[in-house]
C-alpha positions in Angstrom: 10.3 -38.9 85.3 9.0 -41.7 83.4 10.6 -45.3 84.5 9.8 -49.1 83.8 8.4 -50.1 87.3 8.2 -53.8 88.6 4.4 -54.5 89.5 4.6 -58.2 90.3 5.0 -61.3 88.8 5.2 -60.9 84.8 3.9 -57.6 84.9 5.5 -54.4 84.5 4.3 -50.5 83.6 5.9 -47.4 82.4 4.4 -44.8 85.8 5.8 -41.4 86.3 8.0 -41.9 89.5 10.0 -38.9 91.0 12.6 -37.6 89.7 16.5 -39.5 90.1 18.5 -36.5 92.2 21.7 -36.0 93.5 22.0 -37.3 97.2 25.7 -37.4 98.0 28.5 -35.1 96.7 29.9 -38.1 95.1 26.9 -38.7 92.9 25.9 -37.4 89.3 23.1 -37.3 87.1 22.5 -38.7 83.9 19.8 -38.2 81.3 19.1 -42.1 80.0 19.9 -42.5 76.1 19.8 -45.6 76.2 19.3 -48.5 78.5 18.9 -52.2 77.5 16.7 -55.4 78.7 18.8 -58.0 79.9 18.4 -61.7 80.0 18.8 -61.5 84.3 16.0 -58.9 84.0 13.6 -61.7 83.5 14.7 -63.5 86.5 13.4 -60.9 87.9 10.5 -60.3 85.7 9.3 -63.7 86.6 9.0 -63.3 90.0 11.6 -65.4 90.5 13.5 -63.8 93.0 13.0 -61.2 95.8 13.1 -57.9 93.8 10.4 -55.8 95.5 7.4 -54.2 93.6 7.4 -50.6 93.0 11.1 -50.5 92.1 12.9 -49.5 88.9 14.2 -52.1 86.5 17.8 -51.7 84.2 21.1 -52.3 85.0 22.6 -51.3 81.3 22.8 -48.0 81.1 24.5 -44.9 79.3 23.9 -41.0 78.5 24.5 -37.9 79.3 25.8 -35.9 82.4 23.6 -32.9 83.4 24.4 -32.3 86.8 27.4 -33.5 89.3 27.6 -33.5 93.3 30.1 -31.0 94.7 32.6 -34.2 95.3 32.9 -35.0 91.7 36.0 -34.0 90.1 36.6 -35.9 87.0 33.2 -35.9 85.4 31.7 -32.9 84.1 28.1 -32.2 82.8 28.0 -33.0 78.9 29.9 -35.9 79.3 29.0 -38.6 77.5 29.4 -42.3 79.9 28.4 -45.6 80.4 27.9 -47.1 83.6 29.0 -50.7 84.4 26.2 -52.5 86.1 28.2 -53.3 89.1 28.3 -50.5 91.2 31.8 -50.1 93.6 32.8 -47.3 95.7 36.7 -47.5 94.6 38.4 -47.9 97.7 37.1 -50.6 99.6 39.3 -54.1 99.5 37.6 -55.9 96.7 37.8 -52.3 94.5 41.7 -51.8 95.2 41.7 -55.5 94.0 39.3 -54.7 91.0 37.1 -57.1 92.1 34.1 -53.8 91.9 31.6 -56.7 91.0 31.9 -57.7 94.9 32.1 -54.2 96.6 31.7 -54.3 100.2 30.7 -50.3 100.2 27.8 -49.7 97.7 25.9 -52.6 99.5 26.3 -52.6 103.2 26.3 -56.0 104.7 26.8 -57.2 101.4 29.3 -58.5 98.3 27.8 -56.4 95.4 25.7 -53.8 94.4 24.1 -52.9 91.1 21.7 -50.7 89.6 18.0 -51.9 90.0 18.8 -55.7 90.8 17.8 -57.9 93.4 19.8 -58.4 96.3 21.7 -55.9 94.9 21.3 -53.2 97.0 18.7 -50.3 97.2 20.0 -48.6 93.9 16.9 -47.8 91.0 17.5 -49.0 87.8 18.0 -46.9 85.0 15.3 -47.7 82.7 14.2 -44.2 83.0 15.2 -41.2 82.1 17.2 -40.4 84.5 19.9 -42.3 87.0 21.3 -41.4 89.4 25.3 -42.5 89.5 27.0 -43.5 93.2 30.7 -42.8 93.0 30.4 -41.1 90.2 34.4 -40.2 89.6 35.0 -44.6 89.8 32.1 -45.4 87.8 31.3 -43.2 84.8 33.4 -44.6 82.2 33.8 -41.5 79.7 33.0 -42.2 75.8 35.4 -40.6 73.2 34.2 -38.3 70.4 32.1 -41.3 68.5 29.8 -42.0 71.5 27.1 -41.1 69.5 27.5 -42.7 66.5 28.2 -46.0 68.1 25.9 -45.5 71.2 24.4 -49.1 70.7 27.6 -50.5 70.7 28.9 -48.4 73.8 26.0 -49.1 76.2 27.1 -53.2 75.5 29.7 -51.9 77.6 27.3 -52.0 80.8 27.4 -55.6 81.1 26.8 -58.0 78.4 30.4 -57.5 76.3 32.3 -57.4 79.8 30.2 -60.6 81.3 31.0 -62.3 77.8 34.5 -61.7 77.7 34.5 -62.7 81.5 33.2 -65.7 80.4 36.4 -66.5 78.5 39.0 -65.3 80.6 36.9 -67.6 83.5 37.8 -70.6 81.0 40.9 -69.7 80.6 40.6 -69.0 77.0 43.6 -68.8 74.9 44.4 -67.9 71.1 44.5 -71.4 69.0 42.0 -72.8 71.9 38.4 -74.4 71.2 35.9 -73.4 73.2 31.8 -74.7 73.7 29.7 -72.3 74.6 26.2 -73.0 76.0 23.2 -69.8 75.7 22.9 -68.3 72.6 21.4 -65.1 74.2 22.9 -61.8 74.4 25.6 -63.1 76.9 26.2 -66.8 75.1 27.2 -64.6 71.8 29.1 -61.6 73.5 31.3 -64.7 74.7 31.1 -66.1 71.6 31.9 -62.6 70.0 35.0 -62.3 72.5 36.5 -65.6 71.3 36.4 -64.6 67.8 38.4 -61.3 68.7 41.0 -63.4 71.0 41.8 -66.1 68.6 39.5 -69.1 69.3 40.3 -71.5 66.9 36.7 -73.3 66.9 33.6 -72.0 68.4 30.8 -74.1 69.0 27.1 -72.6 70.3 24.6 -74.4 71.7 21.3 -73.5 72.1 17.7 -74.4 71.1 16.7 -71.5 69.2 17.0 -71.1 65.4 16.7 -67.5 65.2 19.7 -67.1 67.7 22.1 -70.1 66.7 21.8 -68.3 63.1 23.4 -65.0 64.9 26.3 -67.0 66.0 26.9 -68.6 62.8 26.6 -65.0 61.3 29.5 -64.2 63.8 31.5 -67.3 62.6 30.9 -69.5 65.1 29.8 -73.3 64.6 26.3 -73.8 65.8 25.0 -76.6 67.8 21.2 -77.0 67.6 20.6 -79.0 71.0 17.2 -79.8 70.6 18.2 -82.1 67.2 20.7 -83.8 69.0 22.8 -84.0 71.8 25.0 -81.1 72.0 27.7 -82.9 73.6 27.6 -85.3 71.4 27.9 -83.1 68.4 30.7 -81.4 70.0 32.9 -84.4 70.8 31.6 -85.6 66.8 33.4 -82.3 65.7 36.7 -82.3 67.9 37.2 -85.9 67.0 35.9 -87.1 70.1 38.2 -85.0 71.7 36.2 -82.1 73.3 37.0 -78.3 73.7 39.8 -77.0 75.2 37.2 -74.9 76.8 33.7 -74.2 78.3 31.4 -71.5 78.6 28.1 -71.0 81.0 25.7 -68.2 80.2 22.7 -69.5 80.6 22.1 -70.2 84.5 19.8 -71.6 86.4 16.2 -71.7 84.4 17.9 -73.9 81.2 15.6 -76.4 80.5 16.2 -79.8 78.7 15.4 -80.1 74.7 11.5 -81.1 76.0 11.6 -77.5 77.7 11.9 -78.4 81.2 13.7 -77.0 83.6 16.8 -78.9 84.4 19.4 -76.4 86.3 22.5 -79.1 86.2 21.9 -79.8 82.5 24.8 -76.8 81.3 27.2 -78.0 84.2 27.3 -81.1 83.8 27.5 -81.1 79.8 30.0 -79.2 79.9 31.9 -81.3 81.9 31.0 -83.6 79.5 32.3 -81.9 76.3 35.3 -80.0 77.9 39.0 -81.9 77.8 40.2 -83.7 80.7 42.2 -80.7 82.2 39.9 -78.0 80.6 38.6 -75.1 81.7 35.2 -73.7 82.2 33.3 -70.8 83.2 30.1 -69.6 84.5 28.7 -66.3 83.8 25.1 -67.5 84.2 23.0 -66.6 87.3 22.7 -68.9 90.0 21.4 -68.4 93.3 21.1 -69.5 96.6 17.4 -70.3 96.8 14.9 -70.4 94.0 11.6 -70.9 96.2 9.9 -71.2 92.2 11.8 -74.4 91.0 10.6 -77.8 90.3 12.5 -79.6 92.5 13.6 -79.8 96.1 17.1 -79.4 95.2 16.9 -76.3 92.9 14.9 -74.7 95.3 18.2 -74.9 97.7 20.3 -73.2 95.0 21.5 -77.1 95.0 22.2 -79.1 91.7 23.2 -82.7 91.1 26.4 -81.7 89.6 28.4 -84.8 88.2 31.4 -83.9 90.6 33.0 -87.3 89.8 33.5 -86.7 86.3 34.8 -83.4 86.9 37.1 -84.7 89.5 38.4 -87.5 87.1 39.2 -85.3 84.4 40.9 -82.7 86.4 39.0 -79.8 85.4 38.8 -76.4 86.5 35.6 -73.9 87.5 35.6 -70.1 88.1 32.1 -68.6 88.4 30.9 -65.4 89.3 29.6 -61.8 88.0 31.8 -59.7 85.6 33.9 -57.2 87.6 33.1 -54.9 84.5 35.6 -51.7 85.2 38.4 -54.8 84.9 37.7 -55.0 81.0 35.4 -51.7 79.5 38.1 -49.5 78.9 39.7 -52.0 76.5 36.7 -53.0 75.1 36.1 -49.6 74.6 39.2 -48.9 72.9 37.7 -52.1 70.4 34.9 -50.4 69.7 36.4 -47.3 68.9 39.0 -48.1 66.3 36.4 -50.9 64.9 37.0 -54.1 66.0 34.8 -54.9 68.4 30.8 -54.4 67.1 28.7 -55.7 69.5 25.5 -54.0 68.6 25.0 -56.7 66.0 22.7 -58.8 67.8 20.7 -56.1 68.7 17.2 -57.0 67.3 14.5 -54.2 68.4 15.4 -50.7 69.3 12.0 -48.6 71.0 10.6 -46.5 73.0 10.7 -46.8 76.7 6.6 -46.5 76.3 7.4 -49.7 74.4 9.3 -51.5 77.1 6.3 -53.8 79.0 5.4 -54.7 75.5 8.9 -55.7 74.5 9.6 -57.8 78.4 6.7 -60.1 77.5 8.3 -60.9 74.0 11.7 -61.3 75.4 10.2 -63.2 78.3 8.4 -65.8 75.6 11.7 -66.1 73.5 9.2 -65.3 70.7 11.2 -65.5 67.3 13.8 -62.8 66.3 13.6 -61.0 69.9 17.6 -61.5 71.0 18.2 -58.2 72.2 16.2 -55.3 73.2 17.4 -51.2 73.3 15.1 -49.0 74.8 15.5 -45.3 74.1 13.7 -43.1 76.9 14.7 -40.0 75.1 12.7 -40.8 72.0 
């Protein structure tokens, strides 16, 4: 089969790879229709973590079923499915908790598992075209009738929709609430996207990209350009110097300052800044434990110099972590379906797999009107 392998340091290939099989009676087999480039792909992309050369890149994924193990009951060939990016085994602690973003099956030794991620566990990614699925029976989520029709919207179902609306419910989001969200990539306006449907009452973006802040507008959110002026500064400005009830990460660890360097305490600790004394935030953006590549002593800890007095004084709260997807995609799903929910909107370029190192060193650069990329192997 034809995949998107990891060759080093900026530099990826499409190479014909063996085939994805069936190894366990649990698993099945999916023909790729289409699988997406995430902004965490390029963590990866940039050498910036430990993800080993010669492996298989993509973690959203959907398509078609063409074979199942012997152990798999519930899904049948033809189905249609998307795959959350976490992968959990169902019945471990964490799973009967529906915490399937920290399994403590699909990666022994380990909190988590995912397709083609580092650290993640052993699993090939699925920009290919085929995957294979662990724990087939827990993870498939099966599409109605209109999985075709709204394919790009369904596969958003993999990760970003899920790790956006995680984002709110990690704030504590409620309907009438304001809310600041920092990244205006794919994540920053599935978040933003989610507060809309919930009942935000103001919506501020910030990020330093035109091309981006004028998707969230489009969405009806109130962008906050932060390379023209301080974004907390615009934010308290607009809440009359108030602040948001509250606060959304999805950026991580590489967001640089408005001169483009890289500063990985400048989202913490303005949001802390621009949330209410008593506010909520939370962080959907990758951090890690060690960034060896950083420029500084700290960041290359996984350390930060977090203004924990301010956030102390105004008695605010932090949840973090990745989106336990299976806890949300069925109702997102169901949003989709009867329309409310469109999340395909910021896709910007949909090509061939053959396309994909091409469309990684675009999306890497942040070049102009490249927010989100669907590949489709099958074409």
């Amino acid at each position: 089969m034809k995949a998107i392998v990891y060759n080093g340091p900026r530099d990826v290939s499409v190479q014909n790879v063996p085939d994805a099989k069936i190894e366990k009676p649990t698993d099945a087999l999916v023909r790729v229709t289409t699988t997406n480039i995430c902004g965490s792909d390029l963590h990866m992309y940039e050498g910036r973590t430990s993800f080993e050369t010669g492996r298989i890149f993509g973690h959203e994924n959907m398509g078609e079923v063409i074979e199942v193990g012997a152990g798999v009951d519930r899904i049948k060939v033809g189905d249609r499915v998307c795959l959350p990016f976490n992968i959990g085994c169902g019945f471990c602690e964490n799973c009967e908790k529906g915490l399937t973003g920290y399994c403590l099956t699909a990666n022994p030794g380990s909190a988590g598992a995912a397709y083609g991620f580092a650290d993640m566990g052993s699993h090939e990614g699925g920009q290919a075209e085929l995957l294979r699925v662990p724990y087939a029976d827990f993870n498939c989520l099966l599409l109605p009738e209109d999985a075709v029709e709204r394919e790009d919207d369904y596969v958003m179902l993999s990760d970003i929709f899920p790790t956006g609306w995680h984002a709110t419910e990690l704030a504590g989001l409620l309907p009438g609430e304001s809310v600041a969200i920092y990244g205006a990539g794919p994540v920053g306006l599935m978040a933003a996207h989610s507060a809309m449907i919930k009942g935000a009452s103001q919506v501020f973006v910030v990020d330093s990209h035109p091309d981006r802040l004028a998707l969230a507008a489009k969405m009806g959110a109130t962008p906050i350009n932060s390379v023209e002026q301080g974004a907390v500064d615009q934010i308290l400005n607009l809440t009359n110097g108030k602040g948001t009830d509250r606060g959304c990460e999805c950026v991580g660890y590489q967001c640089c300052d408005r001169h483009g360097k890289e500063a990985n305490h400048l989202t913490m600790n303005n949001l802390v800044a621009s949330t209410k004394p008593t506010g909520g935030i939370g962080v959907v953006g990758v951090f890690v434990p060690q960034d060896p590549g950083a420029q500084n002593e700290l960041a290359k800890e996984g350390k930060m110099a977090f203004d924990f007095g301010a956030f102390w004084f105004k008695g605010q709260q932090i949840r973090t972590g990745q989106a336990n997807v299976k806890a949300y995609n069925r109702r997102l799903a169901e949003l989709i379906h009867h329309g409310r929910a469109t999340p395909s909107q910021i896709i910007s370029h949909r090509l061939k797999l053959s396309e994909g190192p091409s469309a990684y060193q675009h999306f890497d650069a942040r070049d102009d009107g490249w927010t989100k990329v669907v590949l489709k192997p099958a074409a």
